[in-house]
py3Dmol code that shows the C-alpha trace and the ligand (Angstrom):
import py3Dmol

protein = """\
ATOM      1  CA  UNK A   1    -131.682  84.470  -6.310  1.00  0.00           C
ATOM      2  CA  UNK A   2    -131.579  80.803  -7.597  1.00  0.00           C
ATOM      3  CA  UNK A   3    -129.092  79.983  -9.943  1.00  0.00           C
ATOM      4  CA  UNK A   4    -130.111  79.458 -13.161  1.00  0.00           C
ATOM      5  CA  UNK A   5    -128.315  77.106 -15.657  1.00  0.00           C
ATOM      6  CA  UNK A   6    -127.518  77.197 -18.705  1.00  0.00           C
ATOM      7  CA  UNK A   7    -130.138  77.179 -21.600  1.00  0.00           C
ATOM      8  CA  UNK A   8    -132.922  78.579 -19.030  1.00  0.00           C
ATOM      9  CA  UNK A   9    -135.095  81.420 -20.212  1.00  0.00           C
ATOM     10  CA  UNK A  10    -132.827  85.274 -18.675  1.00  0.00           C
ATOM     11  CA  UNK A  11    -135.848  86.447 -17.294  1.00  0.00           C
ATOM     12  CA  UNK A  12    -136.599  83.359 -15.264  1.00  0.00           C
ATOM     13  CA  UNK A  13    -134.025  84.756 -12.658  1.00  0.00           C
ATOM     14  CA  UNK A  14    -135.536  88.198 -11.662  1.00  0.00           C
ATOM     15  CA  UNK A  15    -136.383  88.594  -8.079  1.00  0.00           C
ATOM     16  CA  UNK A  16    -137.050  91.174  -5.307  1.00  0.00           C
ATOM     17  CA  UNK A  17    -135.112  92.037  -2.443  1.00  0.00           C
ATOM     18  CA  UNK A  18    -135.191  94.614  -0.368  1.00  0.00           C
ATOM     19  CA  UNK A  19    -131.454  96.644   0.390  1.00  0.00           C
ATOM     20  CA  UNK A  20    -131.586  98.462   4.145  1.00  0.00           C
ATOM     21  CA  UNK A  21    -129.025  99.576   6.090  1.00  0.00           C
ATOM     22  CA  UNK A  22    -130.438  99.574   9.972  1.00  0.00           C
ATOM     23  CA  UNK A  23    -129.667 101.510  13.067  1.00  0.00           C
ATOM     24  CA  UNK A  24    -130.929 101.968  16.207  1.00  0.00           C
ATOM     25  CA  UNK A  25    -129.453 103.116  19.552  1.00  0.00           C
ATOM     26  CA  UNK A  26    -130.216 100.529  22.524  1.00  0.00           C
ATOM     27  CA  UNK A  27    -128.724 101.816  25.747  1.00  0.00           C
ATOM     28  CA  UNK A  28    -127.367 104.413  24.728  1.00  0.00           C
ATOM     29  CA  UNK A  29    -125.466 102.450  22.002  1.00  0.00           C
ATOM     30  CA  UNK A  30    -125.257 103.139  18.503  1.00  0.00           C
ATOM     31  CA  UNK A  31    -125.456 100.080  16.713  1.00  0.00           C
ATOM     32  CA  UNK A  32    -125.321  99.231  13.066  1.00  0.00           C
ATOM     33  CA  UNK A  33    -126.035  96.630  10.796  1.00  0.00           C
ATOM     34  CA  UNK A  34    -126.974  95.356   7.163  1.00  0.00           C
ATOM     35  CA  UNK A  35    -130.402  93.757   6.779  1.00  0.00           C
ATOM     36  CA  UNK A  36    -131.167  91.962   3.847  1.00  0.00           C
ATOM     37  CA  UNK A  37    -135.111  91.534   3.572  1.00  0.00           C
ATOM     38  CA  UNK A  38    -136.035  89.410   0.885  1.00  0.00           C
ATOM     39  CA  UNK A  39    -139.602  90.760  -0.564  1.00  0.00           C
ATOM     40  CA  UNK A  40    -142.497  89.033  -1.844  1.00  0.00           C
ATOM     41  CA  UNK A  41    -144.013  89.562  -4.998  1.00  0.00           C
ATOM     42  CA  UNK A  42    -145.870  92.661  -4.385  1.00  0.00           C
ATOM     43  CA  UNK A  43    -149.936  92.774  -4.696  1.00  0.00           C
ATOM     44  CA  UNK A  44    -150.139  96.209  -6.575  1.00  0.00           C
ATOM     45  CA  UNK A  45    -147.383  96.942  -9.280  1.00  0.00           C
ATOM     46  CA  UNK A  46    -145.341  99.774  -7.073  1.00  0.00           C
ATOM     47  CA  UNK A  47    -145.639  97.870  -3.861  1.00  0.00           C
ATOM     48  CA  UNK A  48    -143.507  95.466  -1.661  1.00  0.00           C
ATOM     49  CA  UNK A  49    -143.790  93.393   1.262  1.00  0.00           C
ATOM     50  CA  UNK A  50    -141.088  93.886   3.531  1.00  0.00           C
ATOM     51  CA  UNK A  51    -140.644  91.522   6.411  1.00  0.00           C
ATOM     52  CA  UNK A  52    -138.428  91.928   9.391  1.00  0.00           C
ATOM     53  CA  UNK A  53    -137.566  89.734  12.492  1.00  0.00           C
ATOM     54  CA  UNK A  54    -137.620  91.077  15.977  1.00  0.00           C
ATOM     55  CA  UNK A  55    -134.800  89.269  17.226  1.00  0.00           C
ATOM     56  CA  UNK A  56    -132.279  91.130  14.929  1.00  0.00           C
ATOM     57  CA  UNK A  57    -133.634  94.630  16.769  1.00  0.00           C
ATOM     58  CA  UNK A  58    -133.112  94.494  20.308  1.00  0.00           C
ATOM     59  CA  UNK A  59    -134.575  97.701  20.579  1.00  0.00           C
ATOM     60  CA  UNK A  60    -138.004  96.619  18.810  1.00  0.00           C
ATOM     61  CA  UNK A  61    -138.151  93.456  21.610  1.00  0.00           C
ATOM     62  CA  UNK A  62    -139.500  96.275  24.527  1.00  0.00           C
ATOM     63  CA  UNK A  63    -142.685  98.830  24.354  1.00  0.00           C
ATOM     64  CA  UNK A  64    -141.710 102.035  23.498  1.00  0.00           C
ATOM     65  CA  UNK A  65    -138.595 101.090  21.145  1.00  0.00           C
ATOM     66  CA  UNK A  66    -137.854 102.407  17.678  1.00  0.00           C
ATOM     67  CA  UNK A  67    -135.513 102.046  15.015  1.00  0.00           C
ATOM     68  CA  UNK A  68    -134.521 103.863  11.823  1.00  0.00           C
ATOM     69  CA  UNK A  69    -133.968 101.815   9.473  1.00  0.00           C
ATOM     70  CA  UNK A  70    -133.106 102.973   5.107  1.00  0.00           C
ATOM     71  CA  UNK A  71    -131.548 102.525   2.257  1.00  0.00           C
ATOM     72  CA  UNK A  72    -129.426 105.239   2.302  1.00  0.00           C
ATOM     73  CA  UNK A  73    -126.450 106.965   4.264  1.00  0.00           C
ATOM     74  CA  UNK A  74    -127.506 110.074   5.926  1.00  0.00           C
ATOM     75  CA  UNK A  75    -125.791 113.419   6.302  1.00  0.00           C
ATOM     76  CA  UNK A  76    -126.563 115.194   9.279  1.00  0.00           C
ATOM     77  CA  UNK A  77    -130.244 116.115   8.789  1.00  0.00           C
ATOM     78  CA  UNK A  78    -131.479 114.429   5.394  1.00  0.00           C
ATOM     79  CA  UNK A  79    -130.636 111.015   3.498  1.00  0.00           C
ATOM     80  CA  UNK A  80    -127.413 110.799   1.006  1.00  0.00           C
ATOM     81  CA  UNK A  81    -130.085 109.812  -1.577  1.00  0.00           C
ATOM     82  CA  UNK A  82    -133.790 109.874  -2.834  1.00  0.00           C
ATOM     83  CA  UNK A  83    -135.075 107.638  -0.188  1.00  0.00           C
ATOM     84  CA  UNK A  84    -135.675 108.543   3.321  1.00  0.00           C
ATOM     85  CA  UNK A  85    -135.491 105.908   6.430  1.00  0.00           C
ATOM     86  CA  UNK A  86    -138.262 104.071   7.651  1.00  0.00           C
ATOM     87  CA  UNK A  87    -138.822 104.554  11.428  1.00  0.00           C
ATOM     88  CA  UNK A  88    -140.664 101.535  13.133  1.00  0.00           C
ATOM     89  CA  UNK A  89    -141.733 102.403  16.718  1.00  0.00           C
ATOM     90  CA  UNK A  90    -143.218  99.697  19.105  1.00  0.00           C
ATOM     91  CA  UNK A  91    -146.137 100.798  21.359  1.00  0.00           C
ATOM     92  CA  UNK A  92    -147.966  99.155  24.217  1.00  0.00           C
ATOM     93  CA  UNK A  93    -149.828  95.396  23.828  1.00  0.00           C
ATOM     94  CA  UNK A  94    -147.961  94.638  20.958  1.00  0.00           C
ATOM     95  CA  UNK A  95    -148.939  97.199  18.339  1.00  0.00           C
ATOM     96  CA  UNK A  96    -146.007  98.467  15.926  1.00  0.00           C
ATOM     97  CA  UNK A  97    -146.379 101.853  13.811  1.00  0.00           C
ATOM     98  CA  UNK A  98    -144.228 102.093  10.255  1.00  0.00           C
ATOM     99  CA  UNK A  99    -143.693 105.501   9.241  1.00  0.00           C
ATOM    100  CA  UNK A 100    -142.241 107.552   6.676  1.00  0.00           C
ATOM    101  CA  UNK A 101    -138.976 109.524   8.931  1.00  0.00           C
ATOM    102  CA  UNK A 102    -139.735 112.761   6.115  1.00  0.00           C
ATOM    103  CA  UNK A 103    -140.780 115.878   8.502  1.00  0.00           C
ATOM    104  CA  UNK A 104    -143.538 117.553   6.908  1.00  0.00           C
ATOM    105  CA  UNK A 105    -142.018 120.547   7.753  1.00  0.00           C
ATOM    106  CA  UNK A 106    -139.327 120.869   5.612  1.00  0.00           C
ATOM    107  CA  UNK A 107    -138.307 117.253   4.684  1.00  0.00           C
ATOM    108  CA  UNK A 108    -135.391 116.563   7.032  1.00  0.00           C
ATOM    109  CA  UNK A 109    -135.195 112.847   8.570  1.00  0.00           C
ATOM    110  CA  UNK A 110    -136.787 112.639  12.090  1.00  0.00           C
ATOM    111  CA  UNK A 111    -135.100 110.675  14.565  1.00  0.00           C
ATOM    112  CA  UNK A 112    -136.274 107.585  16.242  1.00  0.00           C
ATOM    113  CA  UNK A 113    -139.078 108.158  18.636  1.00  0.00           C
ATOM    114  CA  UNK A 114    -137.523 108.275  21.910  1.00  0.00           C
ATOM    115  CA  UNK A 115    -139.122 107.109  25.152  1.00  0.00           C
ATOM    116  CA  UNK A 116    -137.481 109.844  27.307  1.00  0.00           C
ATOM    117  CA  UNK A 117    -138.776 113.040  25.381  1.00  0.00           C
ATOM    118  CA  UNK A 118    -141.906 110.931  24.218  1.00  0.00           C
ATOM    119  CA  UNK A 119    -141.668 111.515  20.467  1.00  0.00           C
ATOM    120  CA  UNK A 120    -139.677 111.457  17.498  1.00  0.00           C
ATOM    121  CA  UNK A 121    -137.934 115.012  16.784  1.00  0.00           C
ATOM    122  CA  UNK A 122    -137.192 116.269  13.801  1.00  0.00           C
ATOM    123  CA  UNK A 123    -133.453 117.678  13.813  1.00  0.00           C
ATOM    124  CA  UNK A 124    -134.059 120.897  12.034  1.00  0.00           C
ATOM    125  CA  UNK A 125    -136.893 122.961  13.655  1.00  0.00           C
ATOM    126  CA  UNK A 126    -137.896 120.600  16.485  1.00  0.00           C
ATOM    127  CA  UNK A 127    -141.430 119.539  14.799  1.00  0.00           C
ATOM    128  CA  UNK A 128    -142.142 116.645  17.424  1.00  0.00           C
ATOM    129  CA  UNK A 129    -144.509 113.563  16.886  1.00  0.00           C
ATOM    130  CA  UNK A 130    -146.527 111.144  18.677  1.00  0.00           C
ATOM    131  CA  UNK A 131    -145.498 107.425  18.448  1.00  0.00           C
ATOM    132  CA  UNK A 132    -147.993 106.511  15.678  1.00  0.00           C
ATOM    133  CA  UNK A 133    -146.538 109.697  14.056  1.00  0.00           C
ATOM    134  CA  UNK A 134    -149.540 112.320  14.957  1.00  0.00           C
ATOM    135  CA  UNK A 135    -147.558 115.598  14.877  1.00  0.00           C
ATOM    136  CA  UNK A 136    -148.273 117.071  18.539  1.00  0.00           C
ATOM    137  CA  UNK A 137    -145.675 120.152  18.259  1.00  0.00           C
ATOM    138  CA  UNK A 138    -143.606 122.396  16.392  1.00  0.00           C
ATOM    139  CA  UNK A 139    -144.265 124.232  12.525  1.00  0.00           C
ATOM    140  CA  UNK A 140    -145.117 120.833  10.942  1.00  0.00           C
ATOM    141  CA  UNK A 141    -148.700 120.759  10.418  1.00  0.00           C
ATOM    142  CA  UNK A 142    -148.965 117.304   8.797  1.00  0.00           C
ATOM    143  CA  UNK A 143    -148.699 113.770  10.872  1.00  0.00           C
ATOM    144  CA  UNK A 144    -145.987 111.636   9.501  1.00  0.00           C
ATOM    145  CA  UNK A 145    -146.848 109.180   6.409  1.00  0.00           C
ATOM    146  CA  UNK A 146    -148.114 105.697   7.892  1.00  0.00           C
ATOM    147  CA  UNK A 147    -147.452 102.264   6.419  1.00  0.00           C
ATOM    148  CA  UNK A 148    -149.639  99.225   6.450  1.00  0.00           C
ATOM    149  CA  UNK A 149    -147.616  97.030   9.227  1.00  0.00           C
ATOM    150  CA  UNK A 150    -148.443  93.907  10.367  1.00  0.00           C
ATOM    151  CA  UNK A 151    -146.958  91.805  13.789  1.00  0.00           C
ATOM    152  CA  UNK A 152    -147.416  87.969  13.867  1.00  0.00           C
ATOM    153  CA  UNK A 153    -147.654  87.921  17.659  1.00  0.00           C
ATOM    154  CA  UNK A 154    -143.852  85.873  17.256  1.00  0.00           C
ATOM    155  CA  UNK A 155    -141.423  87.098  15.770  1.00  0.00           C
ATOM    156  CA  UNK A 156    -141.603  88.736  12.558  1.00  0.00           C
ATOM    157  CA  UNK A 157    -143.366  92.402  11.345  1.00  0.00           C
ATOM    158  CA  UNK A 158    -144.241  92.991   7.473  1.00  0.00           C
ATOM    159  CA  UNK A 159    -144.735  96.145   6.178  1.00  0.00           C
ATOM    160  CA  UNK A 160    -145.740  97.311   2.723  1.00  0.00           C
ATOM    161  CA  UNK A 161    -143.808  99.696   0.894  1.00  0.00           C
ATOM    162  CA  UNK A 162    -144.171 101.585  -2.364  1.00  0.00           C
ATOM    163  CA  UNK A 163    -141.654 101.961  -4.747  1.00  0.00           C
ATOM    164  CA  UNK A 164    -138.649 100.287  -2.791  1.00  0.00           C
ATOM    165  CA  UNK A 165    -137.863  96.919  -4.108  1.00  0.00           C
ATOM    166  CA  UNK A 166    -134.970  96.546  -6.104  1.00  0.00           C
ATOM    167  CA  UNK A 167    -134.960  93.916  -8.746  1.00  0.00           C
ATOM    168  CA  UNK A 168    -132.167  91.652  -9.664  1.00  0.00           C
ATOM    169  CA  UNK A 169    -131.915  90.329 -12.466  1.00  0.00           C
ATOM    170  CA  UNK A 170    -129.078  87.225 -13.344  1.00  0.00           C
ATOM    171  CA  UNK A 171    -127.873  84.941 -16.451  1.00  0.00           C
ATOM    172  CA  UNK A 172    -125.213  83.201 -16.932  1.00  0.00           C
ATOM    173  CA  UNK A 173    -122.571  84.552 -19.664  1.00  0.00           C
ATOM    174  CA  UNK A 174    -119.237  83.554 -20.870  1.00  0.00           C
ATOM    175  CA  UNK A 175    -116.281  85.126 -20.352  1.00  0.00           C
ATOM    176  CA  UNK A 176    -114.762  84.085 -23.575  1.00  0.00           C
ATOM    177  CA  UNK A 177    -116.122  81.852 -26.500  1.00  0.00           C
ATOM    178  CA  UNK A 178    -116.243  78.468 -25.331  1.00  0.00           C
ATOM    179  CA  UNK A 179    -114.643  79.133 -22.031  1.00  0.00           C
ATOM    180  CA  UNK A 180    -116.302  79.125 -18.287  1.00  0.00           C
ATOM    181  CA  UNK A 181    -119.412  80.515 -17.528  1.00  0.00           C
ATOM    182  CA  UNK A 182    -119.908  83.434 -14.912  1.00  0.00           C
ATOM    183  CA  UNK A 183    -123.427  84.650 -13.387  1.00  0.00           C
ATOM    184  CA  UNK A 184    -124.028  88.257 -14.070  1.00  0.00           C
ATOM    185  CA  UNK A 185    -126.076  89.899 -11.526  1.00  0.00           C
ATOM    186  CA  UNK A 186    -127.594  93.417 -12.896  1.00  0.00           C
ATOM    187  CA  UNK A 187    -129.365  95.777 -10.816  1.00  0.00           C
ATOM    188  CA  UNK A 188    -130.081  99.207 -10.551  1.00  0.00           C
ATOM    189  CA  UNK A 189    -127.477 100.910  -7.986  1.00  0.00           C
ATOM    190  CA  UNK A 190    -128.120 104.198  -6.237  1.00  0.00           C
ATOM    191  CA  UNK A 191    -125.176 106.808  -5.922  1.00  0.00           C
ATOM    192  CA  UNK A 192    -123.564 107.070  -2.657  1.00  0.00           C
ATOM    193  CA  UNK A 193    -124.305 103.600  -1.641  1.00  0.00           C
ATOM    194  CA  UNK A 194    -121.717 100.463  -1.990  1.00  0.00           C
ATOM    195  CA  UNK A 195    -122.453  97.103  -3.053  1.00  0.00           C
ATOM    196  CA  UNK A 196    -121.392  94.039  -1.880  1.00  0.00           C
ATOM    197  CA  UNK A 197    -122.334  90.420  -3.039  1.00  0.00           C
ATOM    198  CA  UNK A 198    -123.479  87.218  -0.821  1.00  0.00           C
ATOM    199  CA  UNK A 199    -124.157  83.801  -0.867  1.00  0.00           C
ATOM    200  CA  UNK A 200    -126.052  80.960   0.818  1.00  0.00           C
ATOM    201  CA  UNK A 201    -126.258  77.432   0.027  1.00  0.00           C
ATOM    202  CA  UNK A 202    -129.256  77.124   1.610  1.00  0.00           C
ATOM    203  CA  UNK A 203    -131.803  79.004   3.748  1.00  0.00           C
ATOM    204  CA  UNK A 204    -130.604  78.186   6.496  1.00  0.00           C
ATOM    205  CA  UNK A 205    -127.023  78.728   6.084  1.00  0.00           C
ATOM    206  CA  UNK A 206    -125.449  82.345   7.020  1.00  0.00           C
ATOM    207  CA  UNK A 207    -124.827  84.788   4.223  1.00  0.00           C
ATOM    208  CA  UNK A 208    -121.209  85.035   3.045  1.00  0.00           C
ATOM    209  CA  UNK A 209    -119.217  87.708   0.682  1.00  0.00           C
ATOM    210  CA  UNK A 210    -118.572  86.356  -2.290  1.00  0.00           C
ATOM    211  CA  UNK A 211    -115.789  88.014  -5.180  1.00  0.00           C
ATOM    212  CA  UNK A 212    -117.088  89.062  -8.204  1.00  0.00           C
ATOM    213  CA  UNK A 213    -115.550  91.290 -10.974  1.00  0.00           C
ATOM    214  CA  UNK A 214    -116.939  94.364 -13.356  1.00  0.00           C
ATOM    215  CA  UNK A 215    -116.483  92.649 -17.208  1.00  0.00           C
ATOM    216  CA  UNK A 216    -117.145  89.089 -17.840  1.00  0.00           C
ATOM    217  CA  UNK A 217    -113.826  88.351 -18.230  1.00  0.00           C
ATOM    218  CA  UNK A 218    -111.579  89.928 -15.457  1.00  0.00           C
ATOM    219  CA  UNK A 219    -110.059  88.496 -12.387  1.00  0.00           C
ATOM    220  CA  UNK A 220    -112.464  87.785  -9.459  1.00  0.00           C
ATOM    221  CA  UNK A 221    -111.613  89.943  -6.953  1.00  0.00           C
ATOM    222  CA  UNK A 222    -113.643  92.891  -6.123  1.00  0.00           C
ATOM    223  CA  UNK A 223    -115.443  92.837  -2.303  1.00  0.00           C
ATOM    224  CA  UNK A 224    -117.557  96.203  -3.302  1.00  0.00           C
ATOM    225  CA  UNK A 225    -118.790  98.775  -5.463  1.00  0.00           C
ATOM    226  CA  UNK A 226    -120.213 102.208  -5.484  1.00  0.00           C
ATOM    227  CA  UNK A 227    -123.681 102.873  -7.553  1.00  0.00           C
ATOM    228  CA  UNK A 228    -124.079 105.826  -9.920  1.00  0.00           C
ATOM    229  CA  UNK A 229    -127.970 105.918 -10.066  1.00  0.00           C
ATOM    230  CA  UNK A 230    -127.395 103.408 -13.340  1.00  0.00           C
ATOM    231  CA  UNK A 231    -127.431  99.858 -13.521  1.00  0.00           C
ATOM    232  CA  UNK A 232    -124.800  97.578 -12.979  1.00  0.00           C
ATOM    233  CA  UNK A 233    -123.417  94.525 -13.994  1.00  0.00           C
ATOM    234  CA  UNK A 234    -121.301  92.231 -11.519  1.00  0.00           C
ATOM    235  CA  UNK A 235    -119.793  88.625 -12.523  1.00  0.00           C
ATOM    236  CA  UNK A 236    -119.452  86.237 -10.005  1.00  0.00           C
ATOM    237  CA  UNK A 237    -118.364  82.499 -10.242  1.00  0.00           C
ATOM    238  CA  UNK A 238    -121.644  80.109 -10.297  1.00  0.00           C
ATOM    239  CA  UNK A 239    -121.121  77.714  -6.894  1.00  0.00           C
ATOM    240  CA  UNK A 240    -121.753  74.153  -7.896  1.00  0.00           C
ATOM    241  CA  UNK A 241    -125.013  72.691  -6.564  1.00  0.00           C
ATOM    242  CA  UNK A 242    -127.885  74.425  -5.483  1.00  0.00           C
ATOM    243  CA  UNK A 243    -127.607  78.304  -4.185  1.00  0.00           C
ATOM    244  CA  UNK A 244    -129.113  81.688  -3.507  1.00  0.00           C
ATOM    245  CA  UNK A 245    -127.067  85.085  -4.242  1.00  0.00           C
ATOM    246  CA  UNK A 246    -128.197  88.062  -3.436  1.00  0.00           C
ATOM    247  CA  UNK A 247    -126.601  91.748  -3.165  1.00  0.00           C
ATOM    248  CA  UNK A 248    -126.414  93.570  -0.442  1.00  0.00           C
ATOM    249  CA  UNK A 249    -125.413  97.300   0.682  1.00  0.00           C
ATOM    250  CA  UNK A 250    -121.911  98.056   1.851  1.00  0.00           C
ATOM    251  CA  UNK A 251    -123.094 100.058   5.144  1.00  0.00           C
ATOM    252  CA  UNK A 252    -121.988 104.134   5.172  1.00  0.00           C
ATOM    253  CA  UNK A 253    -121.041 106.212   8.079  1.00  0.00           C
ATOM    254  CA  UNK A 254    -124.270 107.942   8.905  1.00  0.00           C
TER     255      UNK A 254
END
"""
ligand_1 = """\
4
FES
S -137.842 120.177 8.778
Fe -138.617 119.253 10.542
S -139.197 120.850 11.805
Fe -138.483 121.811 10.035
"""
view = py3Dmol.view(width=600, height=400)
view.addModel(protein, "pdb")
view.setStyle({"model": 0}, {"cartoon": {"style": "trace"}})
view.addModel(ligand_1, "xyz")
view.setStyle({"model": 1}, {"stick": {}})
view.zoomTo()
view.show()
């Protein structure tokens, strides 16, 4: 998100990004991390263009990898939330599958596909499927939901999504009559997922946590925040000079 200044239009400020929390397991390691996917403005109304780089997924770098990647914590068997991971699996000569990790079975998340047992396995009933997410055993009679995904022969994958951006929307308010101006960043925040904020100077630069409080007016010193399926309002100190902030989640033991 730009920063806006003072006297623009609110609305001029809105822009989509894309929340994940990723894992994957590369020899035999778990590994976690927070992705932060900045979307482009989608083609239909309900989609998004999500775009991911290869070199933050070791696993994705070798045929026959996979990740799970969502924006949600999961329990054992199904995600803390309404959305369910995305697993991307990497096949021979360069061709990449996105698919929806709900079994169609009985909806529990199915684990990355794994090149030892030669599927992804669903948890619950052991419903097994194919890399490209054909269903090839077990009660699920469906194949997995597919997603458009598209690999620039480099470096980076896109994928359209439905109904997963999350807009953020920012203006700059006072925290008292004629004193200092903070940004307020308002989005919509999912329960069981914390917030955090970042900032950039430029694109190039590495993201950094940023303080920001609840009210307009209080001290500047929260690091995170849990959503409540609502929307939110944080207040951070506008940097001088040019600047992107964005929000990012807080990753959950899953
Ligand atoms: S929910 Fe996946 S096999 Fe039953």
């Amino acid at each position: 998100m730009r920063l806006p200044r003072p006297g623009e239009p609110r609305r001029q400020f809105v822009k989509r990004f894309l929340l994940l929390a990723a894992y994957s397991r590369v020899l035999t390691a778990d590994w976690n991390g927070t992705l932060l996917a900045e979307i482009k403005p989608p083609k239909r109304p309900t989609f998004g263009m999500m775009r991911l780089r290869l070199s933050d997924f070791p696993a994705l770098q070798n045929d026959f990898g996979s990740v799970r990647i969502g924006t949600s914590a999961l329990t054992a068997n199904n995600p803390l939330g309404l959305l369910y991971p995305i697993l991307i699996n990497r096949a021979t000569q360069g061709q990449f599958y996105a698919l929806l990790s709900e079994c169609t079975h009985a909806g529990c998340a199915v684990r990355p596909y794994s090149k030892e047992s030669g599927a992804c396995v669903c948890p619950c009933h052991g419903s097994r499927y194919a890399i490209d997410g054909r269903r090839t055993a077990g009660p699920a009679f469906f194949p997995l939901l597919q997603y458009p995904i598209q690999f620039d022969g480099i470096n980076t994958l896109s994928i359209e999504l439905p109904d997963l951006p999350h807009e953020i929307e920012g203006s700059l308010v006072r925290t008292l009559p004629g004193a200092e101006f903070r940004l307020q960043l308002r989005f919509l925040a999912f329960a069981h997922l914390e917030y955090e904020v970042v900032f950039r100077a430029s694109k190039t630069d590495d993201w950094r946590n940023v303080q920001f409080s609840l009210t307009p007016e209080a001290p500047l010193n929260r690091s995170f925040v849990s959503g409540a399926d609502d929307y939110l309002n944080l207040y951070v100190e506008p940097a001088a000079g040019l600047g992107f902030f964005a929000v990012t989640i807080r990753i959950l033991p899953v």
